[in-house]
C-alpha positions in Angstrom: 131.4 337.0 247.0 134.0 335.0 246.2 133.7 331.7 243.2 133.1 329.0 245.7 129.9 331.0 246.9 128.7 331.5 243.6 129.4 328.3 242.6 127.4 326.9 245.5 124.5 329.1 245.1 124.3 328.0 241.6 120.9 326.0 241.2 121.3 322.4 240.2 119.3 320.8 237.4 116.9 318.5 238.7 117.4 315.3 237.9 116.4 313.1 235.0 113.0 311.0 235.6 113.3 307.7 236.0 112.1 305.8 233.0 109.3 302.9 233.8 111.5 300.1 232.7 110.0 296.5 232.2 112.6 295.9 236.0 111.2 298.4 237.6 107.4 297.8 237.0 108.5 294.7 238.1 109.7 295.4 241.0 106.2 297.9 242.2 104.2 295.3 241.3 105.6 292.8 243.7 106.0 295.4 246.3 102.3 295.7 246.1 101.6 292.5 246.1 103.1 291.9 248.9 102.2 294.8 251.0 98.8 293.8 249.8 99.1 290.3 251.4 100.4 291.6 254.6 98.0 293.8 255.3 95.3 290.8 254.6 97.3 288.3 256.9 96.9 291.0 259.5 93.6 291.6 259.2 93.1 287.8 259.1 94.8 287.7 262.5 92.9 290.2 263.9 89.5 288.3 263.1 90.8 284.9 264.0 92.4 286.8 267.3 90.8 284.0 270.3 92.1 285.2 273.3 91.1 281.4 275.3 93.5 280.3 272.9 96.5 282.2 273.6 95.9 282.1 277.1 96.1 278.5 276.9 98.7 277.7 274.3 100.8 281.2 274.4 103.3 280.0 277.6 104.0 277.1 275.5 104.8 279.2 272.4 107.4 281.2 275.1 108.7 277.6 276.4 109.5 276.4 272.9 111.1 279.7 271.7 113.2 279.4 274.8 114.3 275.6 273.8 114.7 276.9 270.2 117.0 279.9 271.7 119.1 277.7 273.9 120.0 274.9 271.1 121.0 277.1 268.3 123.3 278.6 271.3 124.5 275.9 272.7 125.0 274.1 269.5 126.7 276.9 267.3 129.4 277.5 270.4 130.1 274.0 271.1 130.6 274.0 266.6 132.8 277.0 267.3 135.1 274.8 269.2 135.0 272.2 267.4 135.4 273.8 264.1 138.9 275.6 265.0 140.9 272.1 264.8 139.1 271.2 261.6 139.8 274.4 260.2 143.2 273.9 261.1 143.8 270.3 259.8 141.8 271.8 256.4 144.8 274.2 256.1 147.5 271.8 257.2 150.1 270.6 254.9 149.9 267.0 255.9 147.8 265.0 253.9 146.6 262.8 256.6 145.1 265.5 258.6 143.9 267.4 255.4 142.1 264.6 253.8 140.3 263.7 257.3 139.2 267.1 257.8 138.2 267.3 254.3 136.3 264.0 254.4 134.5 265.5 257.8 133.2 268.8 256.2 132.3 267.0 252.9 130.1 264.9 255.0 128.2 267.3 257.3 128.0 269.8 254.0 126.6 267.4 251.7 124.6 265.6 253.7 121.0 267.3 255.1 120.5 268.1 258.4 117.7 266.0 258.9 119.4 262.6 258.0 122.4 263.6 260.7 119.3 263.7 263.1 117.8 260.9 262.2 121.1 258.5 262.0 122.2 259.8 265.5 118.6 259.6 267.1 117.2 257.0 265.2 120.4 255.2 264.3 122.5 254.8 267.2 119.1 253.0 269.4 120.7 250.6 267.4 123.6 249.9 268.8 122.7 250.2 272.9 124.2 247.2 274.3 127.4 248.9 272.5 126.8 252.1 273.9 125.7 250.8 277.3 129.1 248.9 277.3 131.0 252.4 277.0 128.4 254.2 279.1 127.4 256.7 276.4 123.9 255.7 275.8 122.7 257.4 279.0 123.6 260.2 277.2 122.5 259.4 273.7 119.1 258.3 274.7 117.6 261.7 275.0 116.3 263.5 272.4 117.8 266.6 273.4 121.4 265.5 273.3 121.1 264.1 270.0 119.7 267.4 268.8 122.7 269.3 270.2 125.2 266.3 269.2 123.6 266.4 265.5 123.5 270.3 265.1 127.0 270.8 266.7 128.6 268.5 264.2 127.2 269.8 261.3 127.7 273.8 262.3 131.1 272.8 263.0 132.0 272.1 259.5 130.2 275.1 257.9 132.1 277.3 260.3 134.9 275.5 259.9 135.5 276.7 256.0 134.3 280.2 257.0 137.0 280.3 259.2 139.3 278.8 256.6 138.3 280.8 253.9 138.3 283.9 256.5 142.0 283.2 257.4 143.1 282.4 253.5 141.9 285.9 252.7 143.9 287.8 254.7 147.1 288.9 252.0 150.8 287.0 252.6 152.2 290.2 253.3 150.6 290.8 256.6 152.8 287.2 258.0 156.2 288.3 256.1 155.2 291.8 257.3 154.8 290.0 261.2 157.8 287.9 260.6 159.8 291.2 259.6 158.8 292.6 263.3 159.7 290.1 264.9 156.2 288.2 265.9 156.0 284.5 266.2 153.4 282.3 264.1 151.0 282.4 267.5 151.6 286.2 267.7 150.9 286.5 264.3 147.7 284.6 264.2 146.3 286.0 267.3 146.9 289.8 266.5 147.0 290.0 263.0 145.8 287.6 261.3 142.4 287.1 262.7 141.3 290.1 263.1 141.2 290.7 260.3 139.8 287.7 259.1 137.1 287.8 261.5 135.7 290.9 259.5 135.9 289.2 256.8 133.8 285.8 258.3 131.7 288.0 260.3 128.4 288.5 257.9 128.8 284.6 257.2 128.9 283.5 260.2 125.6 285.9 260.8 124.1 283.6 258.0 125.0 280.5 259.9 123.1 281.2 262.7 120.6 282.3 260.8 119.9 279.3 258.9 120.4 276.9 262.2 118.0 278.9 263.2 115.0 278.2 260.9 117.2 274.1 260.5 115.9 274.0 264.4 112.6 273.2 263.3 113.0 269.9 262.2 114.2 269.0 266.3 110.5 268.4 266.2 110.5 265.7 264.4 112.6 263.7 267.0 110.5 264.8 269.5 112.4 267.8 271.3 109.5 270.7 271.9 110.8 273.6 270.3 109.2 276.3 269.0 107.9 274.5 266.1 106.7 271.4 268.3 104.6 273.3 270.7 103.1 274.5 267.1 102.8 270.9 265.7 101.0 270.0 269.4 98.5 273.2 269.6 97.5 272.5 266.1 96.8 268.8 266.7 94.4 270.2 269.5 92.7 273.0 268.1 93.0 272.3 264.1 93.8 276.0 263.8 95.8 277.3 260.9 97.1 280.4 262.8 99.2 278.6 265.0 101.3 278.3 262.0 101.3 281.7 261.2 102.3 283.1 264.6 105.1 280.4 265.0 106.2 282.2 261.2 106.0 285.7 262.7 108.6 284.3 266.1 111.1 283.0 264.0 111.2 285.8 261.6 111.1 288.1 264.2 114.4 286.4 265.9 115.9 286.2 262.6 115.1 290.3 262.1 116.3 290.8 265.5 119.5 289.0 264.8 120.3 290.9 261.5 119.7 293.8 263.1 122.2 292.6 265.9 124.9 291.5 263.4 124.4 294.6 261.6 125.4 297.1 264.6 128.2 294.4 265.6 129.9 294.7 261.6 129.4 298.4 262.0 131.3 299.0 265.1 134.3 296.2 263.6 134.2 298.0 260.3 134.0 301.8 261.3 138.0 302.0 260.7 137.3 301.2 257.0 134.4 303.6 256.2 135.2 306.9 255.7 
């Protein structure tokens, strides 16, 4: 037997126990108290289960989770576009361009969601004759594009700083290193620089959608039927407190779903890093 076996068949000591730290109780307590409360929303569920009422109101559940699904899409690709010019005037070194994408993301970013709504749904009804006159208000006048118009703008300037902050990451070395083999500054950017920079944006940009995600709610409130509209109309009919509930479980069950998604995505990017 040579010393590797013995050393392998050589029992370990077992390991220390855990002390019960002040943390750690902690920690089990609101584990259980939350497991506790799951299990009695369930069960609540399950009693309050009235199958009239999700034959009636359950397609429009599935109509507003659609509307929900396709204007966090359309919104966060039409930001995506947007957000690559901002980024780039955020990063340029003239100061006209620099100050007026600045000015834009300070806006959207410190500004809530729900007042860029309002203002673009509320605020330009204003100002029709104008719009008429330039033939935009055909366009402005429904709720819908306002929502997308509203939601677009303001992902646009959070993803713009994750793509700037993304790109800044990335070391110096990698353009001299570029510039050393010959690439140009397009070359550089498109096969060097950002991919790697979009490994490093990638779990933001999962939080991004995420939180335009549960923002989408307030689209209800300018009177787009999303998921949380159908809610706010089945519970003005039936006075039910469930509806609620079950319009929590859909959008925590997209948002699980999505991490899950993002996860398997920043796996299969990253799997050259992990050894």
């Amino acid at each position: 037997m040579s010393a590797l076996d013995s050393i392998a068949d050589t029992v370990r000591p077992p390991a220390p126990a855990r002390p019960w730290t002040p943390a750690r109780i902690a920690g089990n307590v609101t584990l259980a108290f939350w497991l506790i409360a799951g299990v009695l929303l369930a069960w609540y569920l399950v009693l309050a289960w009235a199958p009239e009422k999700v034959a009636k109101y359950g397609p429009s559940y599935i109509s507003g989770l659609l509307v929900t699904l396709q204007l966090v899409g359309i919104s966060i690709l039409i930001g995506a576009v947007l957000s690559i010019p901002v980024a780039i005037g955020r990063m340029s070194t003239n100061p006209v361009l620099s100050r007026l994408a600045f000015a834009y993301v300070y806006v959207f970013r410190g500004t809530p969601l729900i007042a860029q709504l309002f203002l673009i749904y509320y605020g330009l009804g204003s100002f029709r004759p104008q719009l008429e006159a330039v033939g935009l208000w055909a366009f402005f006048r429904e709720a819908w594009n306002c929502a997308v118009f509203a939601f677009a703008l303001n992902t646009a300037a959070y993803q713009a700083e994750i793509l700037r902050g993304a790109i800044e990451s990335v070391p110096k070395g990698q353009w001299e290193g570029a510039a050393a083999l010959g690439l140009g500054r397009f070359q550089t950017m498109y096969k060097v620089i950002l991919p790697q920079a979009m490994i490093v944006a990638l779990r933001p940009y999962g939080n991004e959608i995420i939180l335009m995600i549960k923002g989408s709610a307030i689209v209800a409130l300018a009177t787009v039927y999303d998921l949380m509209g159908e809610t706010r109309r089945a519970y003005s009919r039936t006075y039910d407190f469930q509806t609620y509930i079950w319009a929590a479980i859909f959008y925590l069950v997209i948002v699980e779903t999505l991490r899950n998604i993002w996860n398997l995505i920043e796996n299969r990017l990253t799997r050259h890093l992990k050894r």
